[in-house]
FIKE-314634 format. One record per residue: x, y, z of N, C-alpha, C in turn; residue number from 0. Coordinates in steps of 0.02 Angstrom, whole numbers. Each point is the difference from the previous one (the first is absolute). Layout:
BEGIN
ATOM, n_c1, n_c2, n_c3, ca_c1, ca_c2, ca_c3, c_c1, c_c2, c_c3, k
ATOM, X, Y, Z, X, Y, Z, X, Y, Z, NUM
...
//
This chain:
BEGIN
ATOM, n_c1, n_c2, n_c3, ca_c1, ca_c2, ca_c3, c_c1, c_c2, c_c3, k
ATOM, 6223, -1160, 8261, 17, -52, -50, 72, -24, 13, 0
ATOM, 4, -55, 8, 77, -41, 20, 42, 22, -62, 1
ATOM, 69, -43, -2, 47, 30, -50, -33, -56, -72, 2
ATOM, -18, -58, 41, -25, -55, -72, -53, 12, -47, 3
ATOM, -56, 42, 63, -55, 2, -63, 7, 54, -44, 4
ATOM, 40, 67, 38, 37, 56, -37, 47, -28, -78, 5
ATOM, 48, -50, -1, 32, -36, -46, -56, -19, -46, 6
ATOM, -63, -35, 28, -39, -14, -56, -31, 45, -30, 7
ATOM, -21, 63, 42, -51, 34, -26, 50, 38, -44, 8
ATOM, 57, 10, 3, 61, 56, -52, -8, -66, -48, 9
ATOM, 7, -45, -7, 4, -70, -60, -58, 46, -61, 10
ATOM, -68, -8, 45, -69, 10, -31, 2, 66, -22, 11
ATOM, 11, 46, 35, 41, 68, -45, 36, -1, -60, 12
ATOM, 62, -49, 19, 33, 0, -76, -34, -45, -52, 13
ATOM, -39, -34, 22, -46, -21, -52, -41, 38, -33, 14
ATOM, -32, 37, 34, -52, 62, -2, 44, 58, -71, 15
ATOM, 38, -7, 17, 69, 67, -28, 10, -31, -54, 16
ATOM, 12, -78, -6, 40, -11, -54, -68, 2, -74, 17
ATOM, -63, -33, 35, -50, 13, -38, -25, 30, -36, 18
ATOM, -10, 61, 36, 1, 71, -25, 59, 50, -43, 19
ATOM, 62, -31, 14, 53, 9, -50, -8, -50, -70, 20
ATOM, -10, -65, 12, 20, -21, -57, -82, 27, -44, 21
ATOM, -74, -6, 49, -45, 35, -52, 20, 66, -52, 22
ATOM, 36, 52, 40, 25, 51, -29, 44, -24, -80, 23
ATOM, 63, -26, 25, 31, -20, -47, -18, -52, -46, 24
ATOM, -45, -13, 11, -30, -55, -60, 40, -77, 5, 25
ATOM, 38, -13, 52, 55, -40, 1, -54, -53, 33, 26
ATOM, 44, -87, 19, -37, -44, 20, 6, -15, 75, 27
ATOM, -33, 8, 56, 8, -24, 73, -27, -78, 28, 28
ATOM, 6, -33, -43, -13, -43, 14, 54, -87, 2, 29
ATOM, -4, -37, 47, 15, -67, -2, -18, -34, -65, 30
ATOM, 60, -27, -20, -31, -57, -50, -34, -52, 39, 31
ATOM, -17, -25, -46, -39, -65, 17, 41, -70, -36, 32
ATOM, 13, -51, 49, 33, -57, -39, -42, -17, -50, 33
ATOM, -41, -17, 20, -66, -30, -38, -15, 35, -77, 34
ATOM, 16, 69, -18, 11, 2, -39, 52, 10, -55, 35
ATOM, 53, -1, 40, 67, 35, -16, -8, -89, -31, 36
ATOM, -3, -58, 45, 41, -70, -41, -72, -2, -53, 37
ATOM, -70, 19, -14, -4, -36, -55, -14, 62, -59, 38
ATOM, 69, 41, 20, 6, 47, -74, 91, -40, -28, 39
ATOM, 37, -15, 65, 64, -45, -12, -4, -74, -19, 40
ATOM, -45, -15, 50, 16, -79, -22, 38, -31, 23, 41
ATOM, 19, -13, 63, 62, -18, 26, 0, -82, -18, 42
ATOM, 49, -32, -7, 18, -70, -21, 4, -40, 41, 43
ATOM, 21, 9, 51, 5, -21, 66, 23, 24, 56, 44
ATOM, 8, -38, 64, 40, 43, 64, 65, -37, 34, 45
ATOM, 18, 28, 20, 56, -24, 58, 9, 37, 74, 46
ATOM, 5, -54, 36, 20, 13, 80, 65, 30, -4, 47
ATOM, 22, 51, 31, 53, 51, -5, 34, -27, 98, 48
ATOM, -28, 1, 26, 7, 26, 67, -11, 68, 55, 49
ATOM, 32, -19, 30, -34, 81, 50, 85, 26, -39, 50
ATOM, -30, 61, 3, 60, 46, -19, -11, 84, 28, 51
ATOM, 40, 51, -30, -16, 70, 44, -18, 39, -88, 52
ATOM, -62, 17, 4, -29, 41, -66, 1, 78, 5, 53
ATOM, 7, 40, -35, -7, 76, -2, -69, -6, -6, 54
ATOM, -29, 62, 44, -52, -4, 6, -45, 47, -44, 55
ATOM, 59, 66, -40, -28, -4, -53, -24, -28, -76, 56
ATOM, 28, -32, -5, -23, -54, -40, -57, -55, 21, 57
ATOM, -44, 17, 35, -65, -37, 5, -35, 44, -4, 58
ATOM, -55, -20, -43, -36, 52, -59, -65, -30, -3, 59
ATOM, -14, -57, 42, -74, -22, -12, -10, -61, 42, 60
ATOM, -54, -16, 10, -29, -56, 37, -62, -52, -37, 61
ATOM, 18, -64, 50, -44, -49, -39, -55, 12, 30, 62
ATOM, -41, 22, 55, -56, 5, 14, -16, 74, 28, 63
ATOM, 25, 28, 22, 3, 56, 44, 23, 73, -42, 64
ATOM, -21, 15, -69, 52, 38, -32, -83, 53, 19, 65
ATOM, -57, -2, 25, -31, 39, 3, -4, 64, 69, 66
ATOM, 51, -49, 37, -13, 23, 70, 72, 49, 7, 67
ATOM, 40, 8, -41, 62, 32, 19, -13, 30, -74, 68
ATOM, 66, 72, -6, -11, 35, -64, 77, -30, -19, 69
ATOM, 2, 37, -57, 98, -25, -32, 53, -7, 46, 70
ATOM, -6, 60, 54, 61, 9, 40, -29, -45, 81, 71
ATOM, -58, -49, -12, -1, -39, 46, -25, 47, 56, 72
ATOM, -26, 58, 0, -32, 49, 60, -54, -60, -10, 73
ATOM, -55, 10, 66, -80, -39, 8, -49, 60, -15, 74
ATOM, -48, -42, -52, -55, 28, -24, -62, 7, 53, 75
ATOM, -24, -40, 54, -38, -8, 21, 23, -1, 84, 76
ATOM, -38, 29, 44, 4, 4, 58, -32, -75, 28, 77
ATOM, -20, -50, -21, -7, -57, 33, 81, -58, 1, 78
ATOM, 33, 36, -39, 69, -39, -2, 62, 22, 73, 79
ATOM, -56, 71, 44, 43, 19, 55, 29, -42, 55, 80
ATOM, -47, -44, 14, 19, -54, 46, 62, -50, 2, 81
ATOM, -3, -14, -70, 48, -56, -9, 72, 50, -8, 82
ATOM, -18, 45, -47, 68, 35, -22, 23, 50, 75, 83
ATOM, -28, -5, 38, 27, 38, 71, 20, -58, 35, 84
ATOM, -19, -56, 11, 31, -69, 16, 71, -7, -3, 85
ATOM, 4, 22, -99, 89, -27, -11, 39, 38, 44, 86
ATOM, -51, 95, -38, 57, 36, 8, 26, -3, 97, 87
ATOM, -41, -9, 41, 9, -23, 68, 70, -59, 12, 88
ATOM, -7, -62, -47, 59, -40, -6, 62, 32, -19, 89
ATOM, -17, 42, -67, 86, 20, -25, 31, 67, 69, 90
ATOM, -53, 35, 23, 22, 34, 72, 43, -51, 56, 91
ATOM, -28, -63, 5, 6, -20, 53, 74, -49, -18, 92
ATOM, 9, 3, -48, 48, -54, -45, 0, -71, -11, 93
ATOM, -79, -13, 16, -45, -57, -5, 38, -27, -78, 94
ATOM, 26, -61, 2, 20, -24, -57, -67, -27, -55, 95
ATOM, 8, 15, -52, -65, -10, -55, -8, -47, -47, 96
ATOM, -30, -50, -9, 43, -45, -55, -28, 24, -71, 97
ATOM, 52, -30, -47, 9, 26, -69, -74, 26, -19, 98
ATOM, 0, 49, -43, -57, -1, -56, -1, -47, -31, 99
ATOM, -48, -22, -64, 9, -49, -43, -17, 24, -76, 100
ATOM, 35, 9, -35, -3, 56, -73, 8, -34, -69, 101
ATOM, -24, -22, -35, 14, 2, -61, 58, 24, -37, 102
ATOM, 28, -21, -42, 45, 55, -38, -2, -18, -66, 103
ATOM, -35, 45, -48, -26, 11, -71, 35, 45, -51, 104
ATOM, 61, -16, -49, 43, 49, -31, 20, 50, 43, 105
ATOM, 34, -11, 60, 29, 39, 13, -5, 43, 57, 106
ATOM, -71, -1, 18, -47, 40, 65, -35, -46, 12, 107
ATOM, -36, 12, 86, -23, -59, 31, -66, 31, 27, 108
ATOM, -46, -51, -11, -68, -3, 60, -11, -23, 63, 109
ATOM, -36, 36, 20, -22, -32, 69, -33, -60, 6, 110
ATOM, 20, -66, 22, -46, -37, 6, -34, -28, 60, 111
ATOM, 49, 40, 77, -25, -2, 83, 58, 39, 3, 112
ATOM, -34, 57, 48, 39, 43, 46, -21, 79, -53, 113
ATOM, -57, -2, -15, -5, 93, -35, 0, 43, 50, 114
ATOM, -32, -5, 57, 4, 47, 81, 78, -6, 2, 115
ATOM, 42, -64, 9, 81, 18, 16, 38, 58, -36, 116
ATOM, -14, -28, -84, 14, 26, -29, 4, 109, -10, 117
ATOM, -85, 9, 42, -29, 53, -8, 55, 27, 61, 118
ATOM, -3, -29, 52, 13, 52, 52, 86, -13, -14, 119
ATOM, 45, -22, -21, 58, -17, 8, 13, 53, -51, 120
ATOM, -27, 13, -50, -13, 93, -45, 6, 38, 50, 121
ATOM, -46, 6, 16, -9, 66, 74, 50, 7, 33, 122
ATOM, 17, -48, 24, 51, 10, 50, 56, 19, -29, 123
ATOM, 27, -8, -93, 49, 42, -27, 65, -64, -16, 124
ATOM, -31, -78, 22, 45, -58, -27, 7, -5, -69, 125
ATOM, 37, -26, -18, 23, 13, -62, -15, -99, -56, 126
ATOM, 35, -36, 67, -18, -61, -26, -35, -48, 40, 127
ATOM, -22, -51, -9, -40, -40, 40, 20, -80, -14, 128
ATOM, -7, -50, 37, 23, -77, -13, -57, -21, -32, 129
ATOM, 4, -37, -39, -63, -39, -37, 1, -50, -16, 130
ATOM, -32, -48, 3, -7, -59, -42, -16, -28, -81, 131
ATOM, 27, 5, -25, 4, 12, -77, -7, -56, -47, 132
ATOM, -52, 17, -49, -53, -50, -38, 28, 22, -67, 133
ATOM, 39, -13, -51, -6, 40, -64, -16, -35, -59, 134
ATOM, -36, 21, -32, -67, 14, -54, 33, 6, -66, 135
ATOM, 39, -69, -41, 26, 28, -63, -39, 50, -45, 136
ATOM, 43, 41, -22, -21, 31, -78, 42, 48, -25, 137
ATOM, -11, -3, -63, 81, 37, -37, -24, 79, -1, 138
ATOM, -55, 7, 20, -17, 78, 13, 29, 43, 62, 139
ATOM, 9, 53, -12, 24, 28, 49, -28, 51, 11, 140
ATOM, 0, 32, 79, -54, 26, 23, 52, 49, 53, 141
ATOM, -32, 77, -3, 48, 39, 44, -52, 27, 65, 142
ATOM, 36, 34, 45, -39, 17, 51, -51, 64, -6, 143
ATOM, 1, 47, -32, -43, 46, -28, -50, -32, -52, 144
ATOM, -1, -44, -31, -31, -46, -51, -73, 0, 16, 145
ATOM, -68, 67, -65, -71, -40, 28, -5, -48, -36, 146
ATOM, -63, 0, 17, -36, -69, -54, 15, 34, -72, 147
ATOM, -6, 55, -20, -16, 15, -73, 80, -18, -19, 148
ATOM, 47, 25, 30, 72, -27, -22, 12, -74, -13, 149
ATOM, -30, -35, 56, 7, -79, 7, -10, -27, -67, 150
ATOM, -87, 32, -22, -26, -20, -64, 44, 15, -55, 151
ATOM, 13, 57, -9, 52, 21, -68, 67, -51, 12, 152
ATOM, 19, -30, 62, 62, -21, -1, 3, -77, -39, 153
ATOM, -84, -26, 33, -6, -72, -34, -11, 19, -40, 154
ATOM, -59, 29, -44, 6, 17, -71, 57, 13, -37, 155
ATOM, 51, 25, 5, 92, 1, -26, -6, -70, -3, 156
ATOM, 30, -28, 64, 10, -65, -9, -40, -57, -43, 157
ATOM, -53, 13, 6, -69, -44, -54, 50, 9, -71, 158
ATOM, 4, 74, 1, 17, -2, -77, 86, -19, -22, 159
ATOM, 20, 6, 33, 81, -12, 7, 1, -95, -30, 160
ATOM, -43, -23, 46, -18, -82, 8, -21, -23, -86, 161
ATOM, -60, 33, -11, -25, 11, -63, 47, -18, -45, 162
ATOM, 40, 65, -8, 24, 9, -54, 70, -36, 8, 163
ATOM, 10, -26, 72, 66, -47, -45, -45, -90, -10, 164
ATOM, -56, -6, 7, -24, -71, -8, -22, 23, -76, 165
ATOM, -21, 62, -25, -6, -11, -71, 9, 25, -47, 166
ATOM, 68, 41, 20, 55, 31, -38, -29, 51, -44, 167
ATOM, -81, 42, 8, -31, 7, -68, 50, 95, -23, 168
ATOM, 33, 17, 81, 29, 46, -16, 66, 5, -51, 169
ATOM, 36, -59, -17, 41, -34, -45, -52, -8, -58, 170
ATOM, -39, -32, -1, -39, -25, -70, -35, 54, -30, 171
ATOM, -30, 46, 42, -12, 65, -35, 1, 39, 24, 172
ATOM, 72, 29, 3, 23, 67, 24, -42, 64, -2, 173
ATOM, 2, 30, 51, -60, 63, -2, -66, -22, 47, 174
ATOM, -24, -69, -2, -59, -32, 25, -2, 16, 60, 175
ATOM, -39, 47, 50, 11, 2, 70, -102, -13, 13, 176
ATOM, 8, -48, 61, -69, -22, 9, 21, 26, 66, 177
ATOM, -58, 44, 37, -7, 22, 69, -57, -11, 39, 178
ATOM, -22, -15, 41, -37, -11, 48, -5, 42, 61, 179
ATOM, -65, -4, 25, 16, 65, 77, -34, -43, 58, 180
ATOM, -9, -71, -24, -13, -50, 78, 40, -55, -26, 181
ATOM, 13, -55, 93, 15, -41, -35, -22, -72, -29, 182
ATOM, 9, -30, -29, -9, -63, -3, 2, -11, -84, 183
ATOM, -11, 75, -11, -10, -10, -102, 29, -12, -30, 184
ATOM, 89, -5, 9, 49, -39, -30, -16, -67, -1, 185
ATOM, -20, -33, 54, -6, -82, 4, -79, -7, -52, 186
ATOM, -42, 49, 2, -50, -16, -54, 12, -7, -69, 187
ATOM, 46, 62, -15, 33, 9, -72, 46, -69, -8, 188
ATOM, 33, -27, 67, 24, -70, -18, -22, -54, -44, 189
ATOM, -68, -15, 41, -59, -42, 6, -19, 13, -82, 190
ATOM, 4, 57, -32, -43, 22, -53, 51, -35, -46, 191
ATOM, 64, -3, -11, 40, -11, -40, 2, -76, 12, 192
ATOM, -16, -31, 47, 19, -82, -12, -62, 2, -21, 193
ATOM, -38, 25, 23, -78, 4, -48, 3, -25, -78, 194
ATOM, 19, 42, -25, 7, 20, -47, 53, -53, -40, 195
ATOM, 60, -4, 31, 37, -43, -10, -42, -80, -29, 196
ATOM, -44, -5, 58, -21, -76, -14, -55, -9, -78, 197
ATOM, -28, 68, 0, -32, -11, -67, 54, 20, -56, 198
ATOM, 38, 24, 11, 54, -27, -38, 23, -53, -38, 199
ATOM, 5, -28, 73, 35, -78, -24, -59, -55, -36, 200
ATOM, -36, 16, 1, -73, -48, -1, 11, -17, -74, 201
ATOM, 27, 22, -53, 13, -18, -66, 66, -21, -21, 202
ATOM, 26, 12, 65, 71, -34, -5, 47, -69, -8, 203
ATOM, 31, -7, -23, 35, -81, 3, 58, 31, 71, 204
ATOM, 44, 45, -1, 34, 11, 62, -10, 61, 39, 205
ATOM, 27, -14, 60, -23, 70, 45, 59, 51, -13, 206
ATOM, -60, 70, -25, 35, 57, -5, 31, 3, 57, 207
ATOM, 70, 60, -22, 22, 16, 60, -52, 71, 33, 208
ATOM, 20, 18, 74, -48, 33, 38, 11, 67, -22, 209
ATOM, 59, 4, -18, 13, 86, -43, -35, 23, -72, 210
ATOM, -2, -67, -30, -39, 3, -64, -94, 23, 28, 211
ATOM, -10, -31, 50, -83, 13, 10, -10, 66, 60, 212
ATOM, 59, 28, 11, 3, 69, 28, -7, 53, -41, 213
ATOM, 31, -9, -60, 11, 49, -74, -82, 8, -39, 214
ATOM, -5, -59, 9, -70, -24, -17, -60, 36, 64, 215
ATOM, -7, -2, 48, -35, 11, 52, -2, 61, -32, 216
ATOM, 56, 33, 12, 13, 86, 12, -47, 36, -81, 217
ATOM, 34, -46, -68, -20, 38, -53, -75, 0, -15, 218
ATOM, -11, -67, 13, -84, -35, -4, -55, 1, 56, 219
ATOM, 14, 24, 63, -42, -4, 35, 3, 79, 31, 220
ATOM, 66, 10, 15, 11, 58, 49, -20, 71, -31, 221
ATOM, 46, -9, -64, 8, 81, -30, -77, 18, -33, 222
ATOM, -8, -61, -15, -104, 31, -34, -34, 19, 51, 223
ATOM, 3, -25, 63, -52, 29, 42, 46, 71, 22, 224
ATOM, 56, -3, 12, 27, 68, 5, -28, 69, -41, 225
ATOM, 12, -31, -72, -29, 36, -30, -66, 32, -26, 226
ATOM, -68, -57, 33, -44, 25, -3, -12, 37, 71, 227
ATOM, 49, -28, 34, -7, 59, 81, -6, 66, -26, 228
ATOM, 61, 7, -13, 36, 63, -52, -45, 36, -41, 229
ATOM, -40, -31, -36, -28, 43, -55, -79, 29, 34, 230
ATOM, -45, -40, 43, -22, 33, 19, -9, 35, 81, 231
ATOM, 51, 18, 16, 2, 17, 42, 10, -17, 71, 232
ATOM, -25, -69, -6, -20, -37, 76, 43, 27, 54, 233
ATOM, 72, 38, 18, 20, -7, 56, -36, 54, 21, 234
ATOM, -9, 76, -28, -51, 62, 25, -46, -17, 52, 235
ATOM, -33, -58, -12, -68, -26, 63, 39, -43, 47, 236
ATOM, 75, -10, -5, 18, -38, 72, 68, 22, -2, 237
ATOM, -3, 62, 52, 60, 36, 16, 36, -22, 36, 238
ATOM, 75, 8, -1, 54, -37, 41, 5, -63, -45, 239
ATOM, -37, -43, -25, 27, -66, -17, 42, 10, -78, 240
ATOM, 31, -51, -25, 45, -8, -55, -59, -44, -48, 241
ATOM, 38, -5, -60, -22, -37, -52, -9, -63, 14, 242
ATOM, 57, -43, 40, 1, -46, 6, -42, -14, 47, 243
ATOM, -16, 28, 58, -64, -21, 52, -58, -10, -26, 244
ATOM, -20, 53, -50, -48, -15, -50, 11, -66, -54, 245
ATOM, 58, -15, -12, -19, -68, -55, 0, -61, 64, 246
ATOM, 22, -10, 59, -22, -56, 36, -80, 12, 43, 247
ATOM, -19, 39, -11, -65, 26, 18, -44, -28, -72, 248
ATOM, -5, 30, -42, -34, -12, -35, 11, -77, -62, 249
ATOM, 62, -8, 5, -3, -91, -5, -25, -24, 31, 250
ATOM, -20, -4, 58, -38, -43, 62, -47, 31, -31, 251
ATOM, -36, 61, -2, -68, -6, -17, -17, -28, -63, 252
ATOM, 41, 36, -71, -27, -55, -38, 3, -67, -17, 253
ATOM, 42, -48, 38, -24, -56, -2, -49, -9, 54, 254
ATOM, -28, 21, 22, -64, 10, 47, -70, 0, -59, 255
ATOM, 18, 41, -33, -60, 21, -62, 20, -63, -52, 256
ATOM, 71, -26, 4, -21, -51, -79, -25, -58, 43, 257
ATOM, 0, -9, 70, -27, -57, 6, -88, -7, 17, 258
ATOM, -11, 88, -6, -66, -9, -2, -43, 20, -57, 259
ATOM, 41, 16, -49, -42, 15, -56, 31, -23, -54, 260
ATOM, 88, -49, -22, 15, -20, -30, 65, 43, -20, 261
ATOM, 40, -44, -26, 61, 18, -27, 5, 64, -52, 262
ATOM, -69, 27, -50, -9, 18, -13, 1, 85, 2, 263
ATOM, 1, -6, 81, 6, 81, 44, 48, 28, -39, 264
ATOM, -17, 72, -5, 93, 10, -20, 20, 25, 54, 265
ATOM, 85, 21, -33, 34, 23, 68, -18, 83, 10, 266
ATOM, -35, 34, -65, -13, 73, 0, -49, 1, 55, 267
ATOM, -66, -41, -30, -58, -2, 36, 38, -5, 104, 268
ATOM, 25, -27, -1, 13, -35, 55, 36, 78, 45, 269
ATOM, 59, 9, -42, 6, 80, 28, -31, 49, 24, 270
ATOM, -41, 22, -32, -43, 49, -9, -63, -11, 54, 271
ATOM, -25, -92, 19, -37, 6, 30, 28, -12, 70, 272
ATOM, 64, -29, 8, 32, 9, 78, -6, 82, 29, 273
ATOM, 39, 50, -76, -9, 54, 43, -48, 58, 17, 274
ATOM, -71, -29, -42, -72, 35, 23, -14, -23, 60, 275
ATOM, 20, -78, 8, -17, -3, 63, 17, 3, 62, 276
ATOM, 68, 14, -20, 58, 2, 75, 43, 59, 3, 277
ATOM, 3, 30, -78, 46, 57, 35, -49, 68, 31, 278
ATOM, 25, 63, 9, -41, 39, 35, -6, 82, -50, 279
ATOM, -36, 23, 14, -13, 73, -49, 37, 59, 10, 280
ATOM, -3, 42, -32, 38, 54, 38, 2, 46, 53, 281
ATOM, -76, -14, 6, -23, 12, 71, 32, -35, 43, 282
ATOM, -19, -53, 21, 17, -44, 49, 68, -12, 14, 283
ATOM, 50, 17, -69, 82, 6, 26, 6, 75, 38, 284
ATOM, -44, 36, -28, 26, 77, 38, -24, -1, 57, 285
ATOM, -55, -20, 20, -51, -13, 80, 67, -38, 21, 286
ATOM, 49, -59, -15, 28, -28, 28, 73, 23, 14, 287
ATOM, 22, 61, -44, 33, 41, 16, 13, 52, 49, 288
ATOM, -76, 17, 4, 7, 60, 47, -14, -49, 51, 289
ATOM, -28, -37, 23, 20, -50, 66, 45, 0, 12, 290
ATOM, 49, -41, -31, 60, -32, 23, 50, 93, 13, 291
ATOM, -24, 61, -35, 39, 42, 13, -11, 27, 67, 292
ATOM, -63, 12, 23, -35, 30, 64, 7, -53, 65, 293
ATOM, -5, -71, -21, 14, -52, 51, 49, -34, 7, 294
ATOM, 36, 1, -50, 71, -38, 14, -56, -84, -46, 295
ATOM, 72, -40, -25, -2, -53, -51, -30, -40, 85, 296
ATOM, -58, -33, -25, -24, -59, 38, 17, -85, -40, 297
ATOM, 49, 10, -62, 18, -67, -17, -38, -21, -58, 298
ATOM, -3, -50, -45, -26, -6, -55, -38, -67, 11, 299
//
């Protein structure tokens, strides 16, 4: 075996190694994925940066290729030997390489051409690499150890940070904390309050202000379904979630039911029958317990 395919086959080793370590430790070995990292951020837009020289730890994921390399950029698959013995043949020979081309998203960057450069320029123990640089507004920030489950809790902060200074309800009623554990439910709870807002105004000669139909949202719409969450039980059949996942869950369903059986529904009825039918027994949380304990969390 030459010294190149030896370099690859030690790559596929430390892939092999790191696998089997992070299974042990319960930790994550994997590439992000752009694809999902921007539509948990949201990026606003981009800008052309130029070629510049990037640390190469700080690239943490790829736009197409995040399946074929693990976190630390080792190769998953022995059909990637060809090409990645190619480079590493150039950086031997001092074959000049042109830039990667990377993304850069709060802070850490993706691959978007050059994941083989990227891979073997690891190996070989380089530290930085030239790139061509694309960057991806967003006020989120993102570190190099960062999984997906962090990413999520990080936009979720931010969701609610956003929230609560567009509707001050932590000022208007002190104590009030609304939580969520995905994202997008701040911008629903938005939606619910101009909602709400507009039947408001509908008897009005002038338009309330938006703080007045937040106070209103929260006392008249929010805290009753809270409270019939509360009284009978509903979060017991859907573990991990909050109160509040349950009142944008089951507002969508019961206006689902008043528009098929009339305004008339109540909101009890409406409770009670979201969670016969959707939450789960005590069986089925403990079956789903001892899974996730014996197999490790496969995600929700």
């Amino acid at each position: 075996m030459d010294q190149d395919s030896k370099t690859f086959e030690e790559a596929r080793f430390k892939e092999l190694f790191s696998k089997i370590y992070s299974t042990v430790l319960g930790s994550q070995d994997e590439l992000l994925s752009l694809t999902e990292v921007s539509s948990l951020v949201k990026p606003s837009s981009e800008t052309y940066q130029g070629v510049r020289t990037v640390p190469i730890s700080q690239i943490v994921g790829s736009e197409g290729r995040y399946r074929d390399f693990n976190k630390r950029f080792f190769p998953r698959h022995s059909h990637l030997k060809f090409r990645w013995e190619r480079i590493n043949q150039a950086y031997k020979k001092g074959i000049p390489l042109p830039p990667v081309k990377l993304y850069e998203l709060g802070g850490v960057y993706f691959v978007r051409d050059g994941n083989h450069r990227v891979s073997v320029a690891l190996m070989r123990g380089i530290e930085y690499i030239d790139a061509e640089v694309t960057s991806l507004e967003t006020d989120i920030e993102l570190h190099e150890d960062m999984t997906m489950e962090e990413l999520t809790r990080a936009v979720i902060g931010y969701e609610k940070r956003k929230f609560c200074e567009e509707t001050q309800l932590d000022t208007l009623r002190p104590g009030a904390d609304i939580s969520f554990t995905a994202p997008g439910r701040y911008d629903a709870a938005i939606e619910h309050i101009h909602g709400h807002k507009y039947y408001l105004n509908l008897d009005k000669k002038f338009e309330i202000p938006f703080t007045d139909a937040v106070v209103s949202w929260h006392d008249t719409v929010y805290l009753p379904m809270i409270k019939l969450i509360e009284e009978e039980n509903i979060l017991a059949r859907f573990p991990d979630r909050t109160v509040a996942d349950m009142y944008i869950w089951i507002i969508r369903y019961w206006d689902d039911l008043k528009r098929k059986y009339g305004n008339q529904y109540s909101r009890k009825k409406a409770v009670l029958k979201f969670s016969e039918l959707f939450g789960k027994s005590f069986w089925q949380i403990l079956k789903g317990r001892i899974k996730t304990l014996f197999l490790g969390k496969t995600g929700k």
